[in-house]
C-alpha atoms as an extended CHARMM CRD file, in Angstrom:
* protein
*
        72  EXT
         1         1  UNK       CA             41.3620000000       46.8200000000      -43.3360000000  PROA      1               0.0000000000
         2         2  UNK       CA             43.9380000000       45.4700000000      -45.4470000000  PROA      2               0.0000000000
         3         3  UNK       CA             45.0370000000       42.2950000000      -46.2340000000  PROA      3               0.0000000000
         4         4  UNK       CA             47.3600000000       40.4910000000      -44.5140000000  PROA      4               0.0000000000
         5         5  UNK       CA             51.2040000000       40.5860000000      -45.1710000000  PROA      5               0.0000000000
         6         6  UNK       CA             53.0460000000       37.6780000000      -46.7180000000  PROA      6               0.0000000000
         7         7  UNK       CA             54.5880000000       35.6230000000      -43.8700000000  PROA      7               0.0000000000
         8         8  UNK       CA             53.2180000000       37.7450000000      -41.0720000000  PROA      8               0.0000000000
         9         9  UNK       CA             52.0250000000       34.4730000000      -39.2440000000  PROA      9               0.0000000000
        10        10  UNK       CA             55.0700000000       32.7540000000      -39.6340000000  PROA      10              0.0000000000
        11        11  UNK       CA             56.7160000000       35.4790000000      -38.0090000000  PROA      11              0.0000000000
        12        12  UNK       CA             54.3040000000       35.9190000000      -35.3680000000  PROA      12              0.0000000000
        13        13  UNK       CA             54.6240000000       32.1750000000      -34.8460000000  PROA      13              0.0000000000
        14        14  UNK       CA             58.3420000000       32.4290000000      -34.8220000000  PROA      14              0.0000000000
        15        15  UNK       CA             58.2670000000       35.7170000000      -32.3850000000  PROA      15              0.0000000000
        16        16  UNK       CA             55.6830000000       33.8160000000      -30.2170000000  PROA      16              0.0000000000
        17        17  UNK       CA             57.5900000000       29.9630000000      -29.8710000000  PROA      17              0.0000000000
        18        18  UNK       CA             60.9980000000       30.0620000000      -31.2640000000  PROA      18              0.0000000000
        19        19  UNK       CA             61.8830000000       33.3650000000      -29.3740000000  PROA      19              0.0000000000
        20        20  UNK       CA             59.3790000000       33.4070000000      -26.6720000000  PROA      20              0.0000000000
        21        21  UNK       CA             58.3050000000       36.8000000000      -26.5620000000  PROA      21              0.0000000000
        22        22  UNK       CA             55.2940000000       38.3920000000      -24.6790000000  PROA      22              0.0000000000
        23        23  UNK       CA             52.4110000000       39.4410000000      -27.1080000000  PROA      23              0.0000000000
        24        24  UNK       CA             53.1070000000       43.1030000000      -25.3280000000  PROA      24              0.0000000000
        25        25  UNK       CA             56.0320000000       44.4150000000      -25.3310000000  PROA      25              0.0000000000
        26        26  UNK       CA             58.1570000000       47.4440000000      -23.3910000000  PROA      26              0.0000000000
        27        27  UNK       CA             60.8420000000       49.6560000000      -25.4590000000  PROA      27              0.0000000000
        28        28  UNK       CA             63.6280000000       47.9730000000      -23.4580000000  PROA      28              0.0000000000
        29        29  UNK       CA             62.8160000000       44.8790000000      -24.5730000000  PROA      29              0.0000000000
        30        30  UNK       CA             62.6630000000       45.5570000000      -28.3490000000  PROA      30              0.0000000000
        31        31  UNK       CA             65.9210000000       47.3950000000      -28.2720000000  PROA      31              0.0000000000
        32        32  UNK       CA             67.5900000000       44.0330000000      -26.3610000000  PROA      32              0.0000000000
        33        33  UNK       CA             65.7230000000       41.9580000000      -28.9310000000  PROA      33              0.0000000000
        34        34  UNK       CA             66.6840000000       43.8800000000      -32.1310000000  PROA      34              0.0000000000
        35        35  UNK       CA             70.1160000000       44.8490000000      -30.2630000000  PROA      35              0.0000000000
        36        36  UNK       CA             69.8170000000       48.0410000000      -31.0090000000  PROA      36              0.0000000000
        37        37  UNK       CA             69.7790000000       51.8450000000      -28.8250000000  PROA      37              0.0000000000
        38        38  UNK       CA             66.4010000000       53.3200000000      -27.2510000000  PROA      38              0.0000000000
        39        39  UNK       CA             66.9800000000       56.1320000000      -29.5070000000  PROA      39              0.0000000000
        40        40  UNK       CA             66.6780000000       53.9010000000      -32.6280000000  PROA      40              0.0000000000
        41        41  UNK       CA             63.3790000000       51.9500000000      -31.2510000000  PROA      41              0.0000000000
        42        42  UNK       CA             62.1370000000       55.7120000000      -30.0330000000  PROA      42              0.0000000000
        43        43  UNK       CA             62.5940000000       56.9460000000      -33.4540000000  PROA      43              0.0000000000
        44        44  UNK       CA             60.8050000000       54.3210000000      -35.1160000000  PROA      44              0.0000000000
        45        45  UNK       CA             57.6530000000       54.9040000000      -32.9890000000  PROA      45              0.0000000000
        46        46  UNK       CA             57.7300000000       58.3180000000      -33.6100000000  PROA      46              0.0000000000
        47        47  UNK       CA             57.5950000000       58.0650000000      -37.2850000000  PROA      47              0.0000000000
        48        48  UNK       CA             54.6520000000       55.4560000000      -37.3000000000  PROA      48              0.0000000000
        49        49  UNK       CA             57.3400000000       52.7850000000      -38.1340000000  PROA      49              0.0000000000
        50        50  UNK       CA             56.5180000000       50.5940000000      -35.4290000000  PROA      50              0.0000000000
        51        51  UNK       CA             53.1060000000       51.2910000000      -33.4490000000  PROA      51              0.0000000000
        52        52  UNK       CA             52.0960000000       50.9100000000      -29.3970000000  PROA      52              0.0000000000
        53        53  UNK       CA             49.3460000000       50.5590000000      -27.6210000000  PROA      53              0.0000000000
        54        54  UNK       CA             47.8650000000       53.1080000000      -25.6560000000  PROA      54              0.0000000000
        55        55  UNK       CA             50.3100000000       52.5100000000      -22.7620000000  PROA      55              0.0000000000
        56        56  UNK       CA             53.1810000000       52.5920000000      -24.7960000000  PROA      56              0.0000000000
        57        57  UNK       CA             53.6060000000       48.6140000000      -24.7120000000  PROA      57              0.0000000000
        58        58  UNK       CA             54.3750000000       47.6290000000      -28.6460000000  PROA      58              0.0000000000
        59        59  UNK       CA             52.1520000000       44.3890000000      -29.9900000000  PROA      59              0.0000000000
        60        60  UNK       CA             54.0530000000       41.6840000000      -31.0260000000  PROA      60              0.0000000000
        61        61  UNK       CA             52.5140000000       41.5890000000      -34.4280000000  PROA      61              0.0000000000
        62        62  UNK       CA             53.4830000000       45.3700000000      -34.8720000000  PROA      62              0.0000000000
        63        63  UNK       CA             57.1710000000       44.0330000000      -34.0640000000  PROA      63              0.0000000000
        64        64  UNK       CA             56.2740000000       41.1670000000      -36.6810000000  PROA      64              0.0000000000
        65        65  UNK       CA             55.4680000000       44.2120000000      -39.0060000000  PROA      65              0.0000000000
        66        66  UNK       CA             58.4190000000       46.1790000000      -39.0450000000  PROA      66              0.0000000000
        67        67  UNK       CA             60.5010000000       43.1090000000      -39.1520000000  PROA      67              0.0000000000
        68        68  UNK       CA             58.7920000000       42.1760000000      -42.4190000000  PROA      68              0.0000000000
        69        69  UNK       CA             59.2480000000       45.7650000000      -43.8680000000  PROA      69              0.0000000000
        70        70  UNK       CA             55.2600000000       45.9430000000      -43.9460000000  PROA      70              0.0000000000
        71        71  UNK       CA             55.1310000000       48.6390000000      -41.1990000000  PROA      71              0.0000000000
        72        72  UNK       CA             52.0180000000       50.5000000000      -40.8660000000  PROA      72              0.0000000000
């Protein structure tokens, strides 16, 4: 496992109290948060940019990821 990105907590901690998101997230509620089509958030999964779960929710610290640039 590799080492943690620079500002990934502050992020998180941004993500998590400033814009009060879940810690699991749907597609439809990534694309209204990053204002931006399905497609676009469909896209990213499918090339590894941002990752889900096994149920297809997306982890608020993979959404802290991509945001950084330090996607998986």
């Amino acid at each position: 496992m590799g080492r943690e990105k620079p500002n990934f907590r502050e992020m998180l901690e941004w993500l998590t109290n400033e814009k009060k998101l879940d810690p699991l997230l749907d597609v439809k509620e990534v694309t209204a948060f990053l204002r931006v089509g399905r497609g676009f958030v469909k896209d990213r999964i499918d090339c590894g940019d941002i990752r889900t779960d096994k149920g297809g929710k997306i982890p608020i610290g993979a959404l802290a990821s991509y945001l950084l640039g330090n996607a998986n």
